[in-house]
C-alpha positions in Angstrom: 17.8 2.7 -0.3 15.8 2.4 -3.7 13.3 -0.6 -4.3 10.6 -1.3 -6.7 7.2 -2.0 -7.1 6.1 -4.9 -6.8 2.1 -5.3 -8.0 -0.6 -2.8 -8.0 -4.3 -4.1 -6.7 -7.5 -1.5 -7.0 -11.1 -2.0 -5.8 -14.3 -0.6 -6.7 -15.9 -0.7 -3.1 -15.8 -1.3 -0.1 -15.6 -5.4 0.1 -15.1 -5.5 -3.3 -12.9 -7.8 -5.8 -10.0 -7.0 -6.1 -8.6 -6.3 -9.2 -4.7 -6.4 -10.2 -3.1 -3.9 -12.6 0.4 -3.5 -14.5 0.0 -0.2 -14.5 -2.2 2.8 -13.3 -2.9 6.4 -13.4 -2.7 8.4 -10.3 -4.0 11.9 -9.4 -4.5 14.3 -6.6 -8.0 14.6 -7.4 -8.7 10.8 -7.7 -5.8 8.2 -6.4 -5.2 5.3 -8.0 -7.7 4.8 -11.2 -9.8 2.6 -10.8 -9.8 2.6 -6.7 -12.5 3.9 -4.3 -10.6 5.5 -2.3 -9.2 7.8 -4.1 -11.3 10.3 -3.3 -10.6 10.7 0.6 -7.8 13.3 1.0 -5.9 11.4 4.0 -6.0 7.9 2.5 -6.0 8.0 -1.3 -3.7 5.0 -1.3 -2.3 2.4 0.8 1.2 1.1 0.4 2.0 -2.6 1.7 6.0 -3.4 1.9 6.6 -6.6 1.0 9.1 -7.6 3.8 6.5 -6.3 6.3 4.0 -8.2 5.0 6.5 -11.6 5.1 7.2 -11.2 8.1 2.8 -10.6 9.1 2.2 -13.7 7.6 5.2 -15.6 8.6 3.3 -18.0 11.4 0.0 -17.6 9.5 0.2 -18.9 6.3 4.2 -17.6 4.4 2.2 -18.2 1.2 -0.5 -15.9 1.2 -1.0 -13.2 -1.4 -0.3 -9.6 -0.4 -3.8 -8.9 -1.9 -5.6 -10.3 1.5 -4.4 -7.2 2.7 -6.5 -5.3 0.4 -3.7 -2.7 -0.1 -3.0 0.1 -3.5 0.6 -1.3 -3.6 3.0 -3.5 -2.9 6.2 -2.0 -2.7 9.9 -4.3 -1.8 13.5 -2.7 -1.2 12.5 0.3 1.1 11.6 0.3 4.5 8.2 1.5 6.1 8.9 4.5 7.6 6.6 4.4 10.3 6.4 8.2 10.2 3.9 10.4 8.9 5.2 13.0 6.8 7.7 11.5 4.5 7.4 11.3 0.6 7.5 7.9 -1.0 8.2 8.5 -4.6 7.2 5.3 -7.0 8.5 6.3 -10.7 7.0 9.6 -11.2 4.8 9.9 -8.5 4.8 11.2 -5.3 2.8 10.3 -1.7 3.2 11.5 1.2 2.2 9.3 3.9 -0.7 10.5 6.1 -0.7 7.3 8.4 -0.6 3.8 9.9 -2.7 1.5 7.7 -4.9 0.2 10.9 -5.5 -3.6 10.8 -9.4 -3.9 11.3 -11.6 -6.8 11.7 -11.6 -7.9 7.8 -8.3 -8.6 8.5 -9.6 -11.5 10.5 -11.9 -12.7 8.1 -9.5 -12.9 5.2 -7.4 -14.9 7.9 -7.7 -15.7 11.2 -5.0 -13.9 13.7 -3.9 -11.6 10.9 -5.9 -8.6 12.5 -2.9 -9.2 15.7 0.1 -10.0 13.2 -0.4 -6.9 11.2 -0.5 -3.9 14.7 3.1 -4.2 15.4 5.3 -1.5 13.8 3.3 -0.5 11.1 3.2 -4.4 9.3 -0.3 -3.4 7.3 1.8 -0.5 5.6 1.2 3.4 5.5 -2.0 5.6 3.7 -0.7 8.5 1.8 -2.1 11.1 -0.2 -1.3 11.8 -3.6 1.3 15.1 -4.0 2.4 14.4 -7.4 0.4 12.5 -10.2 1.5 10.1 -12.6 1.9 7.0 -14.3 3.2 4.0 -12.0 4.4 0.5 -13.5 5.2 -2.4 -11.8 8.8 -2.6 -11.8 9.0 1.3 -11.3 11.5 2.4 -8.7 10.5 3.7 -5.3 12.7 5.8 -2.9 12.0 8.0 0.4 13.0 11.4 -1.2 14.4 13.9 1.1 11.9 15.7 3.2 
């Protein structure tokens, strides 16, 4: 199954705007450019997937931007694999997912019962490590490669 991606969002800190980007750099030494995280080994990115998120936000508000989740990427068209281990390639690059993305309490304060909406099967997405650095565009195409 081969999808896309959908938006790219980075942050500068902790609680921090967010900021939205068409494209980005990513490295294994740094993450996304431009995003804090980047740095920490296990969770250099998040990924959101955008029929996860839908479905989150479905009784909550259906019109609220993927961005409250304060996620790296949006991705659409592939599912999460709720499985630590396999390689999400997006255009060149290459994560491998090193987690569940686990809802906290900001979660509430962007939106009140979102914290709950987000636990079951993985909704808030995956954190992965880079493996392979790049150039991502939105609009790139992104596939589980084989493991």
């Amino acid at each position: 199954m081969t999808g896309r991606l959908e938006a790219i969002a980075t942050k500068a800190a902790r609680r921090a705007p967010i900021f939205h980007a068409d494209r980005a750099n990513v490295s294994i030494a740094t993450g996304v450019e431009g995003d804090f995280r980047g740095r920490q080994k296990a969770r250099q990115v998040t990924v959101l997937f955008a029929e996860d998120w839908a479905a989150a936000v479905a009784g909550l508000d259906p019109a609220a931007p993927w961005t409250v989740r304060r996620a790296t990427l949006l991705v659409a068209g592939v599912r999460n694999p709720q499985r630590v281990g396999d390689v999400l390639a997006v255009g060149d690059v290459r994560l491998v997912v090193t987690g569940e993305t686990q809802p906290c309490v900001r979660m509430d304060e962007q939106m009140p019962g979102l914290r709950d909406a987000l636990r079951p099967d993985w909704c808030g997405g995956v954190t992965a490590r880079v493996i392979a650095g790049g150039e991502i565009s939105v609009g790139d195409l992104a596939r589980w490669m084989e493991r």
